[in-house]
PyMOL Python script that loads the backbone (N, CA, C, O; Angstrom):
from pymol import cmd

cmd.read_pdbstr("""\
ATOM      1  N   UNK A   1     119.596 161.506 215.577  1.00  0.00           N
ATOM      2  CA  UNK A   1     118.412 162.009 216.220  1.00  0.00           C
ATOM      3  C   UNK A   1     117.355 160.914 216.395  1.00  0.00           C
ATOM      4  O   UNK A   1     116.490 161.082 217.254  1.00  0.00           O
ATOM      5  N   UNK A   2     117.360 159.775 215.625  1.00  0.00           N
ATOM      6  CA  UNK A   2     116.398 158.698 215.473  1.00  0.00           C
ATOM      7  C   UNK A   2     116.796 157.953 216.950  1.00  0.00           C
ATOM      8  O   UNK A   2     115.920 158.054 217.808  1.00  0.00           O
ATOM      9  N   UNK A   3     117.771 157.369 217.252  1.00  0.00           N
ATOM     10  CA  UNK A   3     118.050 157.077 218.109  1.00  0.00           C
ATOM     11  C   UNK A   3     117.866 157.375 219.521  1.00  0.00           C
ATOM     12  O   UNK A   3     117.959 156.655 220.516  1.00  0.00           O
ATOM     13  N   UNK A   4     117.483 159.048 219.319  1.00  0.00           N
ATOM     14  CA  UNK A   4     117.389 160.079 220.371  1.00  0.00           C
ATOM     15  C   UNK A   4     116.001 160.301 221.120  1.00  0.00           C
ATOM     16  O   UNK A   4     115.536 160.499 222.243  1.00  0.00           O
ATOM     17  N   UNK A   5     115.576 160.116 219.573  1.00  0.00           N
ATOM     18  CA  UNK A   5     113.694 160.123 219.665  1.00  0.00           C
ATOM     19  C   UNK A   5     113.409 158.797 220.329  1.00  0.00           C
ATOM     20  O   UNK A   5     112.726 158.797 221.354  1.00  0.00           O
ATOM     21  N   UNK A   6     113.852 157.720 219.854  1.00  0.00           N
ATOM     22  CA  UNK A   6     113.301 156.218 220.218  1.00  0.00           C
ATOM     23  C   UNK A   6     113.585 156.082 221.418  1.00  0.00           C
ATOM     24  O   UNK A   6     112.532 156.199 222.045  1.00  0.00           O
ATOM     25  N   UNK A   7     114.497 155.883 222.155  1.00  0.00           N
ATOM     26  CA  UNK A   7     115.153 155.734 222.952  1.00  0.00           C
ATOM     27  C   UNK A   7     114.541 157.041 224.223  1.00  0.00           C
ATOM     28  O   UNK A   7     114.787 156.763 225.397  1.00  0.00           O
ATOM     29  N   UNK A   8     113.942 158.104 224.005  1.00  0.00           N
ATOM     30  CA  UNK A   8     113.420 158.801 224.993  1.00  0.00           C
ATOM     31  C   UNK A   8     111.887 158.917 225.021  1.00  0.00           C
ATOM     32  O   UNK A   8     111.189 159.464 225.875  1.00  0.00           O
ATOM     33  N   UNK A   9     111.430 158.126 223.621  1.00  0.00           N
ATOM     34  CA  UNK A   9     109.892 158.025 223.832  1.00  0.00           C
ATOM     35  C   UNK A   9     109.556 158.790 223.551  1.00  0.00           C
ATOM     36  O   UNK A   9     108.628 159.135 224.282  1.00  0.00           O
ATOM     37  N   UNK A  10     109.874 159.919 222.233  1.00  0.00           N
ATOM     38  CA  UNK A  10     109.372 161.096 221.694  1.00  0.00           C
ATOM     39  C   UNK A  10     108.726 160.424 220.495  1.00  0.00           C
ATOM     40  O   UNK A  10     109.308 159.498 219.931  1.00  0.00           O
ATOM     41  N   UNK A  11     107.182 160.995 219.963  1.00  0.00           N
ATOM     42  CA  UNK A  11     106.245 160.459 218.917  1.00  0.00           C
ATOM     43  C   UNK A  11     106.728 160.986 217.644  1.00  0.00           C
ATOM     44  O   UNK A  11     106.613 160.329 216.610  1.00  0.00           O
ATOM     45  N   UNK A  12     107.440 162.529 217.686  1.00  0.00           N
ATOM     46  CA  UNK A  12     108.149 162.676 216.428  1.00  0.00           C
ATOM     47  C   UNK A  12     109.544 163.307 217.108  1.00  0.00           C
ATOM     48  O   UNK A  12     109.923 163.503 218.262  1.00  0.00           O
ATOM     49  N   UNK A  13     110.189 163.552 215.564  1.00  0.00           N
ATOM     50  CA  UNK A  13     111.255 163.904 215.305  1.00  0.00           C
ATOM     51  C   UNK A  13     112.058 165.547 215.951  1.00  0.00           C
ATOM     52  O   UNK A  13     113.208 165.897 216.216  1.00  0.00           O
ATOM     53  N   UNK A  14     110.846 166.122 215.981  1.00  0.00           N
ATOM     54  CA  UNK A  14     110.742 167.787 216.601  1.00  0.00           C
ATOM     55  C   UNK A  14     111.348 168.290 217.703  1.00  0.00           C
ATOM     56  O   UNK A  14     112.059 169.293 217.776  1.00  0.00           O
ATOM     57  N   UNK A  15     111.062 167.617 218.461  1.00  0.00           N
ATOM     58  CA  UNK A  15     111.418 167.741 220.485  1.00  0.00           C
ATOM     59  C   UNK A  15     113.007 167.104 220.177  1.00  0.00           C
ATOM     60  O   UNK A  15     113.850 167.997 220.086  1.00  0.00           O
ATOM     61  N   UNK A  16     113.338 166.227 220.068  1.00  0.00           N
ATOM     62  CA  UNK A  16     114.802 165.721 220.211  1.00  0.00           C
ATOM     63  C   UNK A  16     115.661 166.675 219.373  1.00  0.00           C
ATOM     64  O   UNK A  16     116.755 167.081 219.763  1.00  0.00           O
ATOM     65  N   UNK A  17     114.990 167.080 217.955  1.00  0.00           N
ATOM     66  CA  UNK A  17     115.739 167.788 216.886  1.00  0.00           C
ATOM     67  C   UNK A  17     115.875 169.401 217.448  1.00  0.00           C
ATOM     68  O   UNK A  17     116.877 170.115 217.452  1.00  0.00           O
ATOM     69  N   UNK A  18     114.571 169.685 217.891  1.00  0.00           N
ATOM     70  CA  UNK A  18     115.019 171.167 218.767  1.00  0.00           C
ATOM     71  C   UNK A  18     115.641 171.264 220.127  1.00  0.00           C
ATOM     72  O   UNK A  18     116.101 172.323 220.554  1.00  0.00           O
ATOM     73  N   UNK A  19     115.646 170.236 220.741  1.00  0.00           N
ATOM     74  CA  UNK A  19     116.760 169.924 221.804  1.00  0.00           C
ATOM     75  C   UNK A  19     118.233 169.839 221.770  1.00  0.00           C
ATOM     76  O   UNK A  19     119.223 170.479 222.125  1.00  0.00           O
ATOM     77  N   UNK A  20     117.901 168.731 221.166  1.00  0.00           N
ATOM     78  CA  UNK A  20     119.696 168.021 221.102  1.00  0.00           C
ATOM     79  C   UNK A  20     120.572 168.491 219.933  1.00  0.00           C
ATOM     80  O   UNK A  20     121.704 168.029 219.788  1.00  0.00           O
ATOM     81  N   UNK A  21     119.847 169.782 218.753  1.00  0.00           N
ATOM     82  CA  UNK A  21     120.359 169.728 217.875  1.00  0.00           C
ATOM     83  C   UNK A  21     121.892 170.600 217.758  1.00  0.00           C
ATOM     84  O   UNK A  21     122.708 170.628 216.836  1.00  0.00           O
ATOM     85  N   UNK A  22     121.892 171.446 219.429  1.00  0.00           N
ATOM     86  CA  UNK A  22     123.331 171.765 219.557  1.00  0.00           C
ATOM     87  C   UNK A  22     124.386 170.674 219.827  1.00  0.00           C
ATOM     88  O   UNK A  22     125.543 171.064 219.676  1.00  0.00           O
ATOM     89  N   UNK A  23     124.191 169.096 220.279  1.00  0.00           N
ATOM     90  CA  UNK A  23     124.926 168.368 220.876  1.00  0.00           C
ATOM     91  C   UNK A  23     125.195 168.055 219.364  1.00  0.00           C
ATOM     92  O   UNK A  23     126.408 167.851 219.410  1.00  0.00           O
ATOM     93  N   UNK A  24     124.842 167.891 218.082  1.00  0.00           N
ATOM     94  CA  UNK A  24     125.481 166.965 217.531  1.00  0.00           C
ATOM     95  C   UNK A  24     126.228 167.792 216.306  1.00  0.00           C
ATOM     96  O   UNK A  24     126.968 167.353 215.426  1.00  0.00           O
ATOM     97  N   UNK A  25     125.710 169.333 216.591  1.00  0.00           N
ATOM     98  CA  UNK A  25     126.846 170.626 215.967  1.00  0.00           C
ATOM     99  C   UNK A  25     128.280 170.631 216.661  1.00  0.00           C
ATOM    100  O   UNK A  25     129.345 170.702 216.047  1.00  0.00           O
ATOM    101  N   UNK A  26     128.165 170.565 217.724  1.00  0.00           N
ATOM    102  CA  UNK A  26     129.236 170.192 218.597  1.00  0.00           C
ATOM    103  C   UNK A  26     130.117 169.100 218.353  1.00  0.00           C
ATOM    104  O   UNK A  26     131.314 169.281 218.576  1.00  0.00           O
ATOM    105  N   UNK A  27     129.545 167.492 217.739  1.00  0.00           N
ATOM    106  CA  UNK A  27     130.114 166.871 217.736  1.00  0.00           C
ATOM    107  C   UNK A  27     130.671 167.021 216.299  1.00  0.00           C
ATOM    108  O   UNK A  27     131.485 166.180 215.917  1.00  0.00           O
ATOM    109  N   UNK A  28     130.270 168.101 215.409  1.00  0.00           N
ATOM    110  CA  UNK A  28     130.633 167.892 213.768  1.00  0.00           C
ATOM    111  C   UNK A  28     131.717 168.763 213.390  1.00  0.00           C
ATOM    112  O   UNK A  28     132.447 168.787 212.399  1.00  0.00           O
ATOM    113  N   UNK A  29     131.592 169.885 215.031  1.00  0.00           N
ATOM    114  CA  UNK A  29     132.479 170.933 215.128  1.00  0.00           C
ATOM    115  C   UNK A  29     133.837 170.324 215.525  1.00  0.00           C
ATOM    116  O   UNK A  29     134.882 170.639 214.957  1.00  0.00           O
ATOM    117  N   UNK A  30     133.776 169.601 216.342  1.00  0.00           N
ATOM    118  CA  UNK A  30     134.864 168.750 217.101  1.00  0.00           C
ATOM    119  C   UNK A  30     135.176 167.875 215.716  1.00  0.00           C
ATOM    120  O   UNK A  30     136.091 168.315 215.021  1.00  0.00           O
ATOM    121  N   UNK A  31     134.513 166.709 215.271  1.00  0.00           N
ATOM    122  CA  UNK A  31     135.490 166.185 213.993  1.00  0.00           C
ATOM    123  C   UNK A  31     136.078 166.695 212.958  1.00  0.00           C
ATOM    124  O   UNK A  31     136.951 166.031 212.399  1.00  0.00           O
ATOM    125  N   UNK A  32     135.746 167.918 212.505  1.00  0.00           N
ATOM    126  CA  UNK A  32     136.271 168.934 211.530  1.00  0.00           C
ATOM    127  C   UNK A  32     137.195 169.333 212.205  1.00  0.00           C
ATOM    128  O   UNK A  32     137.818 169.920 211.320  1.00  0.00           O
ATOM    129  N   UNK A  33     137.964 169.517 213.388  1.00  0.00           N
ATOM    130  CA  UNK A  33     138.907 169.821 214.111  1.00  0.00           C
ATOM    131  C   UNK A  33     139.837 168.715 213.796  1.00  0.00           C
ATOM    132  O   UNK A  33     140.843 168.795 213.090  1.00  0.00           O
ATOM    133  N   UNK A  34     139.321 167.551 214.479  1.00  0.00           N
ATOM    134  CA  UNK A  34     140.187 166.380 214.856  1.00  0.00           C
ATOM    135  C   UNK A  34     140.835 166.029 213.313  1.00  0.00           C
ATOM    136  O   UNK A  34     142.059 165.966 213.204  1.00  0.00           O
ATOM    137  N   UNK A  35     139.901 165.789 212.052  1.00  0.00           N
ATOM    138  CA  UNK A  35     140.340 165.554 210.594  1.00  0.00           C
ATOM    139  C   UNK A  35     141.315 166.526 210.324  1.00  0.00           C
ATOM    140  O   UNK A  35     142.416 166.004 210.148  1.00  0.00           O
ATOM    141  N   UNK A  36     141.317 168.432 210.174  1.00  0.00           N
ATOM    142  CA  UNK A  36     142.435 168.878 209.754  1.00  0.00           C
ATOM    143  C   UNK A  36     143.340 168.677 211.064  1.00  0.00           C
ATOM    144  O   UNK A  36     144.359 169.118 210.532  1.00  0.00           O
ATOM    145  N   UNK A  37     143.666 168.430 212.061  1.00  0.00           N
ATOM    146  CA  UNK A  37     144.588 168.339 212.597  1.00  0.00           C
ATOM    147  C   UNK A  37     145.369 166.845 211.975  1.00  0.00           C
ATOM    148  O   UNK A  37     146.545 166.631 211.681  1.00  0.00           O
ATOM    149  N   UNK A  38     144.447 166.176 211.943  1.00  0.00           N
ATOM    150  CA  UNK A  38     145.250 164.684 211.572  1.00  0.00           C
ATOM    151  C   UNK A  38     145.766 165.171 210.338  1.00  0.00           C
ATOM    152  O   UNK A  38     146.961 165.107 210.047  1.00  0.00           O
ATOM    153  N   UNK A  39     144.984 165.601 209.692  1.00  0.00           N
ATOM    154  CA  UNK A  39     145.923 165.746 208.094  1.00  0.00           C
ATOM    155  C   UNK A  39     146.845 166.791 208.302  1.00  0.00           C
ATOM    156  O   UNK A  39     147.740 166.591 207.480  1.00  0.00           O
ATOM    157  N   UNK A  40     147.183 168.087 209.148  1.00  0.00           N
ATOM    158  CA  UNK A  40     148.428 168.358 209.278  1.00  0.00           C
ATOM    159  C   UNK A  40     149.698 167.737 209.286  1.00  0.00           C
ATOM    160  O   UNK A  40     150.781 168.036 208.783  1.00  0.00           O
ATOM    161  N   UNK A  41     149.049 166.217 210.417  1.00  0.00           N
ATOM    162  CA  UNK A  41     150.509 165.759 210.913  1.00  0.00           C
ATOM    163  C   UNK A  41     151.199 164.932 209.135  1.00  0.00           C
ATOM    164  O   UNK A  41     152.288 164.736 208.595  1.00  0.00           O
ATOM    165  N   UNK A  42     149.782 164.705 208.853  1.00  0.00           N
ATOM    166  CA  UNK A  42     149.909 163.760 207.847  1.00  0.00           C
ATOM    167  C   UNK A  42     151.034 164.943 206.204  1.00  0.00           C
ATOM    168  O   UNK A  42     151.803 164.691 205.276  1.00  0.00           O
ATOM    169  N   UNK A  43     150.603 165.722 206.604  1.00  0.00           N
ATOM    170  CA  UNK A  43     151.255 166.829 205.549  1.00  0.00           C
ATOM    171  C   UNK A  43     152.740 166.838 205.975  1.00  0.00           C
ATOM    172  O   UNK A  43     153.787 166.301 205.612  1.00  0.00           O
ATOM    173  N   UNK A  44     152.371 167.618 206.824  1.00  0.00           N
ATOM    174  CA  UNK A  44     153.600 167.684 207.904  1.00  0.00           C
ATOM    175  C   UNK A  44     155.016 167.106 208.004  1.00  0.00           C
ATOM    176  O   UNK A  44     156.139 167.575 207.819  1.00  0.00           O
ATOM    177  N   UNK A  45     154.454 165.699 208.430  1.00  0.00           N
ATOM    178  CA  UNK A  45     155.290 164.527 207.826  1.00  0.00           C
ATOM    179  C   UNK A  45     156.021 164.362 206.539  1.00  0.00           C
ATOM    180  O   UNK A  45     157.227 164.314 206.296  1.00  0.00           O
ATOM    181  N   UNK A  46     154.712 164.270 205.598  1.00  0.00           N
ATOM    182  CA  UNK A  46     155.071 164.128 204.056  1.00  0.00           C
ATOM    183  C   UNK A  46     155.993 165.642 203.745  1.00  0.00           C
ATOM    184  O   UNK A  46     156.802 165.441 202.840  1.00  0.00           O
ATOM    185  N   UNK A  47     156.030 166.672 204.132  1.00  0.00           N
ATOM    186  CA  UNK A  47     157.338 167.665 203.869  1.00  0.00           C
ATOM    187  C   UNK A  47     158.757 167.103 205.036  1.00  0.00           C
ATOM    188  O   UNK A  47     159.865 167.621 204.900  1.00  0.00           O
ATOM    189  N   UNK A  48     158.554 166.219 205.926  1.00  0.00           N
ATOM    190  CA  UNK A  48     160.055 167.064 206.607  1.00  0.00           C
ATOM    191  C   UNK A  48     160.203 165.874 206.111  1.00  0.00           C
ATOM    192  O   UNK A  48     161.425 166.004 206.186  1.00  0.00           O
ATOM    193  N   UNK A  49     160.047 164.477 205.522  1.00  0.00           N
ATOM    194  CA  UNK A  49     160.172 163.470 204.273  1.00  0.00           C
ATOM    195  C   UNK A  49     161.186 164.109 203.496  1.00  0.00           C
ATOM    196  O   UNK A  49     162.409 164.004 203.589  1.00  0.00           O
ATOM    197  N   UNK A  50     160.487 164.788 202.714  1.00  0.00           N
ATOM    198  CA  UNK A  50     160.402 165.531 201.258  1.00  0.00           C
ATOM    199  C   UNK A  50     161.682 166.303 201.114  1.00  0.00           C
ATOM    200  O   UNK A  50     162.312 166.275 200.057  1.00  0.00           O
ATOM    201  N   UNK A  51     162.168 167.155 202.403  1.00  0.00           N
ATOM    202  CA  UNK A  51     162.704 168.126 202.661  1.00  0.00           C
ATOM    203  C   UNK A  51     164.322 167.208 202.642  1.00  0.00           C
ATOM    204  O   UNK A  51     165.361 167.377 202.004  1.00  0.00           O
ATOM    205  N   UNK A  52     163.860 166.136 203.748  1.00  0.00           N
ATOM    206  CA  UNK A  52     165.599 165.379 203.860  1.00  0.00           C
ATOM    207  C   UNK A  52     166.096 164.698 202.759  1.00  0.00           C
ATOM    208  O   UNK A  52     167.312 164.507 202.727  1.00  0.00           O
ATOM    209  N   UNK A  53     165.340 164.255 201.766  1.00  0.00           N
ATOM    210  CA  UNK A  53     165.848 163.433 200.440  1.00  0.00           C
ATOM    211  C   UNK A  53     166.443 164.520 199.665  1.00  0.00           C
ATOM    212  O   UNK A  53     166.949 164.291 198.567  1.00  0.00           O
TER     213      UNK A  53
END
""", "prot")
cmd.dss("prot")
cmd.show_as("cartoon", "prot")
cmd.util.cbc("prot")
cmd.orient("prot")
């Protein structure tokens, strides 16, 4: 949000934080996605491993 404020010339923190504060739920929503999917494959893997030995 610091970045957000500076960069658009806002004096505080308020206006960018009540603006933009769906864009970066979005982006926390999306990496909590992307992490358990990666660790599926990563599980995933480690059983059909597990399974052939």
């Amino acid at each position: 949000m610091k970045h957000i404020q500076e960069a658009l010339g806002h004096r505080s923190m308020q206006i960018p934080s009540d603006v933009y504060s769906h864009v970066s739920k979005n982006i926390e929503s999306d990496s909590i996605v992307k992490f358990e999917n990666h660790t599926k494959k990563i599980i995933w893997g480690a059983e059909k491993v597990y399974k052939t030995n």
